[in-house]
N, C-alpha and C positions, 0 to 999 in steps of 0.2 A: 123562223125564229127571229126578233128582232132584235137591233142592236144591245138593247140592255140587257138580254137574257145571253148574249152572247160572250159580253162581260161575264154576265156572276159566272159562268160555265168554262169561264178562264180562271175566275179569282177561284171557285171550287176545286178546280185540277189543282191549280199553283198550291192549295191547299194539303188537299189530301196525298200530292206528290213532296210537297215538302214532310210528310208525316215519315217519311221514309229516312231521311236526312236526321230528322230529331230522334226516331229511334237509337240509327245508329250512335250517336251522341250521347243518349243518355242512359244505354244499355250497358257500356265499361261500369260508370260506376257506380248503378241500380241492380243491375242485374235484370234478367226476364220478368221473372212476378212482379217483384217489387215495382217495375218500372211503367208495367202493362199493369197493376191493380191500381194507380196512381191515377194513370191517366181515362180509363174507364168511371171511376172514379167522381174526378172532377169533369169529365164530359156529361155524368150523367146529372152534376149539380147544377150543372150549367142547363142541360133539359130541362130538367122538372123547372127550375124557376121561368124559364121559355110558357110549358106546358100551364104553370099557372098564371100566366096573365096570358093566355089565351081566352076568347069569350067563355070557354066552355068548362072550365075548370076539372067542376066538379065532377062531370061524367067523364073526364077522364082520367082522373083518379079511381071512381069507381071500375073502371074498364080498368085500370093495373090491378085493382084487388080480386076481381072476377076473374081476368086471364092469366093470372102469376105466374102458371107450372109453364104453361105454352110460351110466356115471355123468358122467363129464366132458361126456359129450351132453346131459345133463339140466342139469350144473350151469353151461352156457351160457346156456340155454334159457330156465332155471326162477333164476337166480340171476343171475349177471354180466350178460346184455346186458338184462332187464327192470330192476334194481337199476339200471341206469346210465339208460337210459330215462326211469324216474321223477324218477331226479335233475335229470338236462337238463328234464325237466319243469316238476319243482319252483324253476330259476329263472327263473322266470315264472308259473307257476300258483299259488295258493294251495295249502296242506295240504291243505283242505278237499275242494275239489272232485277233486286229483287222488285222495283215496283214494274218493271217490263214481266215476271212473273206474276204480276198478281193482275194484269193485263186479260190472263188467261180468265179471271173469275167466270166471264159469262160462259166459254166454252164448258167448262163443271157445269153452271146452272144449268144450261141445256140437254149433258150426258144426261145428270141427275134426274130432267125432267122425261126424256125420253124410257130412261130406266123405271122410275119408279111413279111416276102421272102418268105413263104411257104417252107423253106425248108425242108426236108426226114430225118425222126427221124428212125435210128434202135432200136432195142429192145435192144440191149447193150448200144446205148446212152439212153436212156429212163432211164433204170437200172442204169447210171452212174448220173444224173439229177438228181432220190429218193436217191441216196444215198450220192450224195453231198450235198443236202441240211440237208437230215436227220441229217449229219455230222454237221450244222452250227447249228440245233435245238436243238443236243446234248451238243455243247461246251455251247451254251448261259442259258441252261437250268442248265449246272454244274456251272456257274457263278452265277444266282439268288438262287441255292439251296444250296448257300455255306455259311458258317457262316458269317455274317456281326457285324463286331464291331463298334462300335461307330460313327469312322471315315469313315468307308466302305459304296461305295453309294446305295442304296437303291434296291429293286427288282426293281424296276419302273424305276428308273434312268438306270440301267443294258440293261432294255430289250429297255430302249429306244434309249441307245445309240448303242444296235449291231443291233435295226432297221437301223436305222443311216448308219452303218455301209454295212448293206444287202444294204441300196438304193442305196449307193453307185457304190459299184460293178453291180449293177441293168445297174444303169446310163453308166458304163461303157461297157457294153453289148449292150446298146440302141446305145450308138456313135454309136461302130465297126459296127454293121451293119447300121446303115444311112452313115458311111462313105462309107460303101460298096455300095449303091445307089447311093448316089450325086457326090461322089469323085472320082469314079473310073477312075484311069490312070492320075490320081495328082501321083508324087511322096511320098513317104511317110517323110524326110524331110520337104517337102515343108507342109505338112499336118500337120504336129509338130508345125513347125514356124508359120503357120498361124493361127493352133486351140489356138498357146498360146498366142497370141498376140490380139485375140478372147477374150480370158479369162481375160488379165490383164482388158482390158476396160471394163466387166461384173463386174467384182468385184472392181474395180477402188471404185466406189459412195458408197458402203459399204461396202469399208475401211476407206473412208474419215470419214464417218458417227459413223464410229466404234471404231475408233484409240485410242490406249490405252492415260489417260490422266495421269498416274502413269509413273513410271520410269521401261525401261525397261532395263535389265541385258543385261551382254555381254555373256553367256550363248543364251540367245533368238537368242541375233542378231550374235549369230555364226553356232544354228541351223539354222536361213534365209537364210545364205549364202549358208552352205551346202546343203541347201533346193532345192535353184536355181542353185548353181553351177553345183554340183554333185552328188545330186539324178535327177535332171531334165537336164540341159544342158549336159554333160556326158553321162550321160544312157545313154538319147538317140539318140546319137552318136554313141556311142557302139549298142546300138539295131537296127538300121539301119545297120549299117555295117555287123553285124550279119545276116540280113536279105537278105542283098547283098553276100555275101560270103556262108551261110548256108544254106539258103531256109528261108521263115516266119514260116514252121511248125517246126522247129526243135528251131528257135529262141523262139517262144513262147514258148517251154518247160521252161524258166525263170521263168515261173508259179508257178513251181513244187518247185522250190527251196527259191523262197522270203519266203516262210512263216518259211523256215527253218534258214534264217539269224535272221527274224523279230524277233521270239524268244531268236535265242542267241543273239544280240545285246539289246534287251528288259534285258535278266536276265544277263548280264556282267555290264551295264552300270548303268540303273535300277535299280537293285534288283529285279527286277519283278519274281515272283514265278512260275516254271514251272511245274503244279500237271500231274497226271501222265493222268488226266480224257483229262487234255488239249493235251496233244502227241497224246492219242488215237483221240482224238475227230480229231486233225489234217489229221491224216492218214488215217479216214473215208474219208473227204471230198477232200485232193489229189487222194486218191482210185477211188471217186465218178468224181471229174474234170479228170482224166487220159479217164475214159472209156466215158464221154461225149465228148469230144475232138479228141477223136478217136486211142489216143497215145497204149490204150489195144485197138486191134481189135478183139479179139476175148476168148469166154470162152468156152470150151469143153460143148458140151451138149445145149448150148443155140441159136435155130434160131433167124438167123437178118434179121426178118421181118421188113416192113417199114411203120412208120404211117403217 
């Protein structure tokens, strides 16, 4: 990969890990829809104006009007019900750990793909599956076993929100492989624009339904913007192009590094506390995504048998 690709695949992390930071911010006084129909929203205004001054305009507009049900399937999927997910999440979990949960994504995509593609588990992905999840049972298990003050929300609220959190990344493993069935040889552009545009109209009726009736701060509506602008329009811009230029396996290494911004922009901006139970517990579960993903191919001593 050369130095310039190695940039944008830092400014992308720093990106999509900050998206974690503006949720939590803009979630008090938006609420979950409202705040997640917002920014799908303007992510997706920001696409389509991308998508038309592309060379190719027109065929790929045709292409949203031909694949609509299978985009809108995606932009449920892959956008509206994980986006809201994380929000419910995020009040009660830190920035932090929730983007070290969403870390897990590719471990889902793989269950997913083994379960329903049928596709070929080796014994190093298998090993890399136990021990990325073990990794996310550790972190959530150091969060309910931690002292709780007065203020601090509850075990139950804890494990509900890094449930929350797992279905998320869950949901995000289900897209990529149904995108991989219905969508194959759409552009991936064109798949963004149309899964998000998908999503604004999913979550459209609750936000209406939902919409804060309080005042909301210029803090919320500047995490929105950043929300749609550039954690969503931007990125993925950049991650396409990435894609185009780098290959998609070396692009998805972005993986590896969001939970490493999530964190530090959680405890710069935040306060958010970084215990030392939560670094390891990280480093389990990038360990455990590295070797299901395929990024480690191999360990001395271990055959990769295929289940």
């Amino acid at each position: 990969m050369k130095p310039s690709h190695i940039v944008q695949l830092l400014v992308l992390a720093a990106l999509w890990g900050a998206s974690f930071l503006f949720i939590r911010v803009g979630v008090v006084d938006l609420g979950v829809a409202p705040l997640m129909a917002l920014r799908v929203s303007i992510g997706a205004a920001v696409l389509v104006v991308i998508l038309a001054l592309r060379g190719t305009p027109r065929t790929s507009f045709e292409t949203l009007r031909s694949r609509a049900v299978p985009l809108f399937v995606v932009g449920v999927l892959n956008s509206a019900a994980p986006f809201c997910l994380f929000a419910f999440a995020e009040l009660t979990l830190s920035a932090g750990l929730t983007s070290v949960i969403n870390a897990t994504t590719p471990l889902w995509g793989a269950l997913v793909a083994y379960i329903w593609l049928k596709d070929r588990l080796t014994a190093l992905r298998t090993l890399g599956m136990l021990i990325g999840f073990g990794g996310v049972v550790s972190l959530v298990w150091g969060q309910i076993a931690a002292p709780h003050g007065s203020l601090a929300p509850s075990a139950g609220a804890t494990a509900l929100a890094a449930l929350a959190a797992t279905g998320a990344a869950l949901l995000y493993g289900i897209a990529a492989n149904y995108t991989k069935r219905h969508l194959t040889g759409v552009d991936s552009l064109t798949i963004a624009t149309g899964s998000m545009i998908g999503g604004s109209i999913a979550l459209l009726p609750f936000a209406i339904a939902t919409w804060p009736t309080g005042p909301i701060s210029l803090q919320a509506w500047g995490a929105v913007l950043s929300l749609g602008v550039a954690c969503t329009g931007v990125a993925y811009l950049i991650f396409f192009h990435l894609i185009n230029v780098a290959g998609p396996a070396r692009a998805i290494t972005v993986t590896f590094v969001i939970p490493v911004f999530g964190i530090l922009w959680g405890a710069l901006f935040l306060n958010e506390q970084v215990s030392s139970g939560m670094i390891e517990g990280c480093a389990i579960v990038l360990v455990g995504t590295a070797l299901a993903t395929g990024v480690i191919k191999r360990i001395p001593g271990l055959r990769q048998r295929h289940a």
